[in-house]
N, C-alpha and C positions, 0 to 999 in steps of 0.2 A: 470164194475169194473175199479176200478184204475190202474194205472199202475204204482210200487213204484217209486219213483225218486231216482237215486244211487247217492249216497252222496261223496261228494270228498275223496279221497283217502293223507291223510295228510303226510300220511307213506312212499311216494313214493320219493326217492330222488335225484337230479337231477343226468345225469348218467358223467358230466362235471367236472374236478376240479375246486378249487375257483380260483386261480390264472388264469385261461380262460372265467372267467367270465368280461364281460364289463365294469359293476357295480364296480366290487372292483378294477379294473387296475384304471380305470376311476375315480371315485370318492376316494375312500381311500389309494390310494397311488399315484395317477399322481398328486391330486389337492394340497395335501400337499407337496410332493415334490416340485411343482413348487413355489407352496411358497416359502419356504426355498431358492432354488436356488433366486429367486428374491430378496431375502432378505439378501444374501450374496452378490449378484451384487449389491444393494444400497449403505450396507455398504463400497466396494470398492470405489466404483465411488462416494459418497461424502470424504470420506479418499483424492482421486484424485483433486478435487476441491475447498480443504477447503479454507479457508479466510486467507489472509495475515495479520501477525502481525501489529498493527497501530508503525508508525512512527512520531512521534510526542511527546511534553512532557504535557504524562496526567501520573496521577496519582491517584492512589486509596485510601482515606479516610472513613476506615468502609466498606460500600457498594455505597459512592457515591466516582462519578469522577469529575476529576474537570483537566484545562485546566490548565497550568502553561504558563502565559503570559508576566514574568517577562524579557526574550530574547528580545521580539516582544519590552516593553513600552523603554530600555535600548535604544536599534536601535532607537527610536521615540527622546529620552531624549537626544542624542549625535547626532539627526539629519543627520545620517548614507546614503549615498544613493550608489548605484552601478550599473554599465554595465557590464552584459558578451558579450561577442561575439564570436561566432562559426563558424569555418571551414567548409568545407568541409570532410578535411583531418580528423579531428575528434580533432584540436588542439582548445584546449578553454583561452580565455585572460579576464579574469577581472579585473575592476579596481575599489577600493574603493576611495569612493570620500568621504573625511570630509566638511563639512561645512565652509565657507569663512575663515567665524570668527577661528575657529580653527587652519586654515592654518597660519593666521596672529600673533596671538598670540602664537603658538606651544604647545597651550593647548586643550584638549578635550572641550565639553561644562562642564562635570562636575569637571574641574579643575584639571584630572591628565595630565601630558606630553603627549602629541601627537607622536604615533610610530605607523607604520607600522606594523604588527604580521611576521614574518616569513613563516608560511603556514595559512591557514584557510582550511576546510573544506567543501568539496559541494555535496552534496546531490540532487539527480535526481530520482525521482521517478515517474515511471509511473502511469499512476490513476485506470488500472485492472489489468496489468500485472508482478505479481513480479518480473520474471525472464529478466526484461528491464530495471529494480533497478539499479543504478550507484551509488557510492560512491566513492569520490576522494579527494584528498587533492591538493589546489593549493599555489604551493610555488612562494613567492615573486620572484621577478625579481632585478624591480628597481622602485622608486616613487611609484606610486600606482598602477602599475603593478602587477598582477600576472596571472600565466597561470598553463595548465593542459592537458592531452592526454584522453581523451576518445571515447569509441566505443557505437556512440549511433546507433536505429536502425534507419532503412530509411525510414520506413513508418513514415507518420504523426499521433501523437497520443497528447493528454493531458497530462501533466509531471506538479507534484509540485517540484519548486525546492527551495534551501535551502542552504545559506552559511550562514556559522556561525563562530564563533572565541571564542573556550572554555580556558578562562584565566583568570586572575584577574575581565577585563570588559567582562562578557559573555552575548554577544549579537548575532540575527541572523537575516537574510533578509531574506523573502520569495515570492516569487510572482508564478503564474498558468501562462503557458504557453503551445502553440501546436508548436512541436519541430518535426522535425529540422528545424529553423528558423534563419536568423542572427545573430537576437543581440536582446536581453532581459534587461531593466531595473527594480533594486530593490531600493524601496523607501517606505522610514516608514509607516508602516501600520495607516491611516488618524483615527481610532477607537480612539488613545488615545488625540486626539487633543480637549483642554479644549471651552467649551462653552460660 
């Protein structure tokens, strides 16, 4: 004769509660949790990192950008060139230099009066870090003189920099430099020279 075989017992229930169980700590609320928490730490720590606004003159047409290179062809058209030169001290001296011809005659190339600005604007930018952003204003002296105070940092890094003259003729110089260095020459950008 057989011997019945007893069949599982369905009814029986565990004698644990669920919150002690491994299964639901473990999968349905550690695994979601940790999500979440992950998912608040990203959003922070990109919020922390974001990307620095461009500094330069683009502008938005519709959905395309476009470069506004009317400063750079002006500085090319008037034959613009420039030296700064830096301190130690953190004192900066630049000097805009006109063209021969300009000097002689006391006229621009495009035939208004030759003068000096009173200040110009100089712009130093580091190439990842914003918070090493310098903005200043350099006020004339005498001749083509002018100078400026700033606090650059002491390590060596990449800086665009950037004088410019917002007036009637608004033009600007640009040139890439690894600063802190001496002395930095700015000369018309060679793109707009005819073939």
């Amino acid at each position: 004769m057989s011997t019945p075989t007893q069949s599982p017992d369905f009814k029986q229930q565990d004698s644990q509660p669920w919150y002690k169980n491994y299964m639901v700590v473990v999968f349905v609320i550690g695994m979601p949790a940790f999500v979440v928490i992950a998912c608040i730490w990203f959003v922070y720590y990109s919020y922390q990192i974001r990307d620095s606004v461009v500094r330069d003159d683009w502008y938005m047409d519709g959905k395309t950008l476009y470069h506004d290179v009317g400063r750079d062809k002006l500085t090319y058209d008037l034959d613009l060139h420039g030296k700064m030169q830096f301190s130690d001290k953190g004192d900066i001296t630049f000097y805009l230099n006109y063209p021969e011809q300009s000097l002689q005659t006391g006229k621009l190339l495009n035939g208004e009066a030759l003068t000096y600005p009173d200040t110009l604007d100089l712009s130093i930018s580091h190439a990842t870090d914003i918070k090493k952003d310098r903005d200043v204003t350099l006020q004339h002296q005498s001749g083509n003189k002018y100078s400026a105070q700033v606090d650059l940092d002491n390590v060596k890094g990449k800086y665009y920099l950037q004088v410019s003259h917002d007036g009637k003729d608004d033009w600007r110089m640009q040139d890439v430099a690894k600063l802190p260095r001496p002395e930095v020459s700015f000369n018309p950008l060679p793109v707009f020279a005819k073939s």
